[in-house]
C-alpha positions as CSV (number, residue, x, y, z in Angstrom):
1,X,-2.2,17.3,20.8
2,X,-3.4,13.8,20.6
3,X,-1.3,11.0,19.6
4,X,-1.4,6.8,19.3
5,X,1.9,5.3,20.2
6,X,3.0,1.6,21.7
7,X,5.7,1.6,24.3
8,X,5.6,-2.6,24.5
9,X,5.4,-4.9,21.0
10,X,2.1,-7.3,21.4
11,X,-1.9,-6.9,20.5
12,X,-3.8,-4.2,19.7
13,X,-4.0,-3.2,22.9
14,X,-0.7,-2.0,23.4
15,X,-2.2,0.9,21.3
16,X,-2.7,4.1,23.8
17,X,-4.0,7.8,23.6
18,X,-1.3,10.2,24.7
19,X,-1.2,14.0,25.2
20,X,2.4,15.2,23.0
21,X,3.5,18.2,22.0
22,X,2.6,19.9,19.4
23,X,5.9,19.3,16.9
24,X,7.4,22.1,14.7
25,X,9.2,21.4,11.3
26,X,12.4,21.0,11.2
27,X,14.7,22.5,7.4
28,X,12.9,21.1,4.6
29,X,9.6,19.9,6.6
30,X,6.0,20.4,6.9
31,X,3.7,20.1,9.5
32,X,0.1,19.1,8.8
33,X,-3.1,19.1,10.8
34,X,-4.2,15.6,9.9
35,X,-8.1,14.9,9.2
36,X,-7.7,11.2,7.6
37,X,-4.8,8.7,8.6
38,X,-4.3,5.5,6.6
39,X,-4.1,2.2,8.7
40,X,-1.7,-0.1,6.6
41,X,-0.4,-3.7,7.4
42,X,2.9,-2.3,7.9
43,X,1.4,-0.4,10.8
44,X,0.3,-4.0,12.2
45,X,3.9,-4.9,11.7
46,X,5.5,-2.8,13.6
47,X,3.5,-3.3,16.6
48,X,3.4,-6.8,16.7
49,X,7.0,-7.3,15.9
50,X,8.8,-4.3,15.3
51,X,9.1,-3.9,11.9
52,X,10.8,0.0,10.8
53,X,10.5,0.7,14.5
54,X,13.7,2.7,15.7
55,X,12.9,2.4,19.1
56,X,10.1,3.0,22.2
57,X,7.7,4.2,22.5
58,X,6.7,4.5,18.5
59,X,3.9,6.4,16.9
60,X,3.2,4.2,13.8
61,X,1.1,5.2,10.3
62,X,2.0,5.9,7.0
63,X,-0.1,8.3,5.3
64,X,-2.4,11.3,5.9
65,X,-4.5,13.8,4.5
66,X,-5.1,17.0,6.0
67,X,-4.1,21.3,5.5
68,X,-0.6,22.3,6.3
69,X,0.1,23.5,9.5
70,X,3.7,25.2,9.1
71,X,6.3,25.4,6.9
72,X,9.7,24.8,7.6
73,X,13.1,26.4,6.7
74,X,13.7,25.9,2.4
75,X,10.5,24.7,1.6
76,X,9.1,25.8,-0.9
77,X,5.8,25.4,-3.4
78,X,3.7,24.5,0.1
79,X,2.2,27.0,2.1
80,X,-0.1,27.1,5.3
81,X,-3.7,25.8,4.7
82,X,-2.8,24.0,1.4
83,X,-4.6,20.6,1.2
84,X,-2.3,17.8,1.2
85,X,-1.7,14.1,1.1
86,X,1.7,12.8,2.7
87,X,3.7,9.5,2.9
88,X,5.8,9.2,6.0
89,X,7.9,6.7,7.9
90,X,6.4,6.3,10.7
91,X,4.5,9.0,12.9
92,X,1.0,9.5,11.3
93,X,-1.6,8.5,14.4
94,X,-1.5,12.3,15.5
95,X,-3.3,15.5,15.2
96,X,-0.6,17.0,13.6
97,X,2.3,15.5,11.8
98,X,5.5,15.7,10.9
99,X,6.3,15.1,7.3
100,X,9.5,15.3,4.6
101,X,8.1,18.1,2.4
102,X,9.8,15.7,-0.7
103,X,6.8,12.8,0.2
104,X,4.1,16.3,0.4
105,X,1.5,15.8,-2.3
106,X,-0.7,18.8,-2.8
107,X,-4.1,17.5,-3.8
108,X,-5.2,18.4,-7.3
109,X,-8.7,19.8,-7.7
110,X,-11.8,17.1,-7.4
111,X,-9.8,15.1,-4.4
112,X,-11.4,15.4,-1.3
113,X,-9.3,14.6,2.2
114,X,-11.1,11.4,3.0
115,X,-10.3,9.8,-0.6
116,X,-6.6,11.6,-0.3
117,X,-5.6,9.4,2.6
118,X,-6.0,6.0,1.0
119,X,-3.8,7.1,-1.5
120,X,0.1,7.9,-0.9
121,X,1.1,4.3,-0.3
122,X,-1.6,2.6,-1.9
123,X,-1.8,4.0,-5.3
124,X,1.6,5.0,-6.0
125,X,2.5,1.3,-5.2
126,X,0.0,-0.4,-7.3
127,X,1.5,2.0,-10.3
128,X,4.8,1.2,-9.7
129,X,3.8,-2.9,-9.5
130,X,2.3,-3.0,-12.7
131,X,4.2,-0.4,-14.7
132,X,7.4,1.1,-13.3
133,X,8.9,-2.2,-12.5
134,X,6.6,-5.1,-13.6
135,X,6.4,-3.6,-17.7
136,X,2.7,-4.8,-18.1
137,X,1.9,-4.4,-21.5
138,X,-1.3,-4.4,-23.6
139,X,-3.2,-8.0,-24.1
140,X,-0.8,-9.7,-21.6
141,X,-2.6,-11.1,-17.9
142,X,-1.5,-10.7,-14.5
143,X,-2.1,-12.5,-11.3
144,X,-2.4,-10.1,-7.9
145,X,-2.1,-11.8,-4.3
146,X,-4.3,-9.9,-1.9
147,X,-6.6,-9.0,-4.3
148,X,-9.1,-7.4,-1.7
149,X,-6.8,-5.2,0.0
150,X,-5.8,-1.9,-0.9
151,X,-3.1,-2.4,-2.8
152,X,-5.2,-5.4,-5.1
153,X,-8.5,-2.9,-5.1
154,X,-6.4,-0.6,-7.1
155,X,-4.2,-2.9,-8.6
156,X,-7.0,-5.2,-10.6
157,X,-8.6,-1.7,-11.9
158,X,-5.4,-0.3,-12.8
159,X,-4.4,-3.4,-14.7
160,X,-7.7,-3.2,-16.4
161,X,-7.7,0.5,-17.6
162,X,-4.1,-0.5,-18.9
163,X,-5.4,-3.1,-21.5
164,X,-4.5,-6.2,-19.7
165,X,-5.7,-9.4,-21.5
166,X,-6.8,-11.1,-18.1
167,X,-6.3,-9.8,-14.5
168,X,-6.9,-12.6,-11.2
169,X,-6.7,-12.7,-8.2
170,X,-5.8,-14.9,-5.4
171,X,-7.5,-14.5,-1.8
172,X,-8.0,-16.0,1.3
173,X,-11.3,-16.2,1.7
174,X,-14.8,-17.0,-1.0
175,X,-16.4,-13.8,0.4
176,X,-12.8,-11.4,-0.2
177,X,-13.3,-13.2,-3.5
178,X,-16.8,-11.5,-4.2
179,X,-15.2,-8.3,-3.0
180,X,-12.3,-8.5,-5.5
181,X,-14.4,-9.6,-8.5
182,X,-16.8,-5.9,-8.4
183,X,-13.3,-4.2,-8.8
184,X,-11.4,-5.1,-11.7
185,X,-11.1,-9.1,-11.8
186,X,-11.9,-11.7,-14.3
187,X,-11.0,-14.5,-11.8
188,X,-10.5,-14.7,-7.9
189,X,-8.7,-18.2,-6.6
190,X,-8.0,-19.0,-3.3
191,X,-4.9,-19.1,-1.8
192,X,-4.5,-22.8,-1.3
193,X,-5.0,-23.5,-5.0
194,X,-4.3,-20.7,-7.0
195,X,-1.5,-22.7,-8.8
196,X,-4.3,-24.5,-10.0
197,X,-6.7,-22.0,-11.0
198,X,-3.9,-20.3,-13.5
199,X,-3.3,-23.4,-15.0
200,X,-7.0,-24.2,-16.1
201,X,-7.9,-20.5,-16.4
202,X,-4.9,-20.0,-19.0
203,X,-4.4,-23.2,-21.0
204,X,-1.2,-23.9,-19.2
205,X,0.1,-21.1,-20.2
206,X,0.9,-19.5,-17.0
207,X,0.1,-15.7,-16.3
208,X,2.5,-12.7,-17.5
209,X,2.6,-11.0,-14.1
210,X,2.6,-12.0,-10.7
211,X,2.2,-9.7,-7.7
212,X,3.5,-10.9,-4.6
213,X,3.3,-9.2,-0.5
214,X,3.3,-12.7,0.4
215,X,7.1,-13.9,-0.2
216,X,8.0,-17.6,1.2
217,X,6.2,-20.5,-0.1
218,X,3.6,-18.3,-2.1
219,X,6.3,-16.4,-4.1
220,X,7.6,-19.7,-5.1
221,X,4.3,-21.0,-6.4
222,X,4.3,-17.7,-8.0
223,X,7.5,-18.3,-10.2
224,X,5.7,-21.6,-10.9
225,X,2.8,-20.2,-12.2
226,X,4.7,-17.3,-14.7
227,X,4.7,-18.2,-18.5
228,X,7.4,-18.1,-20.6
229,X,8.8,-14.6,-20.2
230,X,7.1,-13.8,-17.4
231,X,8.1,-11.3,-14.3
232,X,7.1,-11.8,-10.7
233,X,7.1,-8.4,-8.2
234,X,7.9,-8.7,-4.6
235,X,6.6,-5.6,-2.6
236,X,6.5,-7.5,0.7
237,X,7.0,-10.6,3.2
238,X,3.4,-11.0,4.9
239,X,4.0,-14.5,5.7
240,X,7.1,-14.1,7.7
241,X,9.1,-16.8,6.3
242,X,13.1,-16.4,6.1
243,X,14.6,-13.8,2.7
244,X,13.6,-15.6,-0.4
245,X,16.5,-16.1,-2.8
246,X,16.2,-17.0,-6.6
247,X,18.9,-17.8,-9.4
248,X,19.9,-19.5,-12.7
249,X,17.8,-23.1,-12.0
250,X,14.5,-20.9,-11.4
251,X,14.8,-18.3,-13.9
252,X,17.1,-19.3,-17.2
253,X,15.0,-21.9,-18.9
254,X,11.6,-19.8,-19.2
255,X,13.1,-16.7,-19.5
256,X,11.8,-15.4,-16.0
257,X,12.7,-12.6,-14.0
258,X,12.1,-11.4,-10.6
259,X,12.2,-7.4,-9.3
260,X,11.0,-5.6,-5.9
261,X,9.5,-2.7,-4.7
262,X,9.2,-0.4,-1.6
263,X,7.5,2.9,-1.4
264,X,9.2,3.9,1.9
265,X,12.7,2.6,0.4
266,X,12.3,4.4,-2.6
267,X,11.1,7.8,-0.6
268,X,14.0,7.3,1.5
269,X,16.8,6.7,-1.3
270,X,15.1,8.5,-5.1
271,X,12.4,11.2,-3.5
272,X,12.2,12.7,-6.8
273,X,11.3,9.5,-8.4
274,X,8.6,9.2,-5.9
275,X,7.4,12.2,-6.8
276,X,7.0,11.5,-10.3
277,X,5.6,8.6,-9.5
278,X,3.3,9.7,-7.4
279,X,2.1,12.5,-9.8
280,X,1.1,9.7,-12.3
281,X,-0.3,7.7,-9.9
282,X,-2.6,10.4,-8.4
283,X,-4.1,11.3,-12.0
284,X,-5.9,7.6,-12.0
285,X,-8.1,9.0,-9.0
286,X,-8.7,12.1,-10.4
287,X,-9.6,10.8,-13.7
288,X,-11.8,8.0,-12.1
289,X,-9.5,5.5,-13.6
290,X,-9.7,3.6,-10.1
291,X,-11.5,4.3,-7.1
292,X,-10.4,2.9,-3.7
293,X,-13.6,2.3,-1.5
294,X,-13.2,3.3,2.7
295,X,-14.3,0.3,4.3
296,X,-14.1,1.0,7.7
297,X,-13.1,3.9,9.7
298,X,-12.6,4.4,13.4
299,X,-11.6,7.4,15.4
300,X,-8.1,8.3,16.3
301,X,-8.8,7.1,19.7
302,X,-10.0,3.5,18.8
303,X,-6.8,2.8,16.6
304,X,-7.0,-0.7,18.2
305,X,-10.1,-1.5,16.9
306,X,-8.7,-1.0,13.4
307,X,-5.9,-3.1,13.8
308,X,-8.4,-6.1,15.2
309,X,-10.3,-6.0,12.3
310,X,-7.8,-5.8,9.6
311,X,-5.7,-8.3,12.1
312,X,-8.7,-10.8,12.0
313,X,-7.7,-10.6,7.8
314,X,-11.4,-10.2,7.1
315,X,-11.3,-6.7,6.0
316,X,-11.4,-5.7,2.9
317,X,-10.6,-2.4,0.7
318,X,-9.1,0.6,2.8
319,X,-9.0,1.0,6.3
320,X,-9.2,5.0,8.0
321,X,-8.6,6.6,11.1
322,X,-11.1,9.9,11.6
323,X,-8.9,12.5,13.0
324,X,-10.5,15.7,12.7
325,X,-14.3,16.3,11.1
């Protein structure tokens, strides 16, 4: 079979085609024939620097889409030829992959394989942001960082359906702005003055929720901009700078609180919770609650070229690699 792996960290062209063997799954896996794989910035993160990568050489990618392959010892409700989305660490460039069936997501009726594959870190995450740990509730508003992205495409339209009383955005650039207004956003400010922007845009007030990938500077901004009572999510450290830390002089006086979240940590240590959440998550698409648009997708074989444009942080939406027609 066909496979993308690295054997050196650097560009996107440390990216090759390889021939592999065809893997079989080992007690309590799957193996899928993959049609769709989900590029992801983690994906650009373990090239470039390592990040979740064991050792060389390493097949990166997240998430697929595709029919079951075989079944492996004690799995059970998953067969051969059943539709599926999966979530795994690691391993997803590849005709046919190698997944946990705990992180196996049959695909409920109405979800095609193209739409699945933009789902099982996206969606699940965005759920988990605004309800599962950030509590959004009814009337309140919420700020999202990376509002173009995948995770703030679904995000700003899940915030919505939920009844929030104002949802912005913060992004890089005045067209990811555009973007991010068609899908769910009152407001879009840009990153250099979005402290700014939630101060006019709410009295003073400061926003209920913050959603950070960001961490360093931006996640301290963030606290700045919470109102009283407010919650700020970490779900990632884009910027690189050194493991935040917060305590009593940041959070006692406004009544502030800070929580995290990781889809492949909480795969790894509460499957069954992931499940759930998953399962929730999934019914948004279904029910057209949120759509996430594909905008971009490249063969398996031109991997690179995905990670250059979503490198040049000028793409926006979800990013696909085209395994199989």
């Amino acid at each position: 079979m066909r496979a993308v792996e690295f054997r050196e960290y650097g560009g996107p062209e440390v990216l090759e085609v390889v021939q592999a063997d065809t893997p079989e799954p080992g007690p309590g896996q799957v193996t899928i024939d993959a049609t769709y794989v989900g590029v992801n910035f983690a994906d650009l993160k373990a090239r470039a620097e390592g990040y979740r990568v064991g050792a060389l050489p390493f097949r990166p990618g997240l998430e697929a889409s595709g029919r079951i392959h075989a079944v492996g010892e004690g799995v059970e409700g998953l067969r051969p030829g059943q539709e599926v989305a999966a979530l795994v660490n690691g391993g997803a460039y590849a005709e046919v992959v190698v997944a946990d069936a705990a992180t196996v997501f049959p695909l409920p009726d109405g979800l095609d394989l193209r739409t699945a594959a933009t789902l099982p870190t996206v969606l699940p995450t965005a759920h988990a942001l605004l309800h599962e740990v950030g509590r959004l509730r009814s009337g309140e508003s919420v700020l999202v960082h990376g509002a173009a992205g995948g995770v703030g495409t679904v995000a700003g339209q899940l915030a919505r359906a939920a009844g929030a009383g104002a949802v912005y955005g913060v992004v890089s650039t005045a067209a990811k702005a555009e973007y991010a207004l068609k899908h769910g956003y009152d407001e879009v400010f840009l990153t250099d003055s979005f402290t700014d922007g939630v101060r006019r845009a709410t009295g003073g007030a400061g926003v209920d929720l913050v959603l950070d990938p960001v961490g360093g500077d931006t996640l301290r901004r963030g606290l700045d901009a919470l109102a009283v009572f407010g919650r700020l999510v970490s779900f990632g450290n884009a910027s690189g700078a050194e493991p935040w830390q917060v305590g009593q002089p940041e959070l006692y006086a406004h009544g502030r609180s800070v929580g995290g979240f990781s889809i492949l940590a909480l795969a790894q240590a509460a499957p069954a919770a992931l499940r759930a959440l998953a399962e929730r998550a999934f019914r948004t698409a279904t029910d057209k609650s949120v759509t996430l648009p594909v905008t971009a997708e490249f063969a398996l074989s031109d991997a690179a070229g995905a990670h250059r444009l979503m490198g040049g942080r000028t793409s926006t939406g979800k990013l696909l690699l085209r395994v199989a027609d």
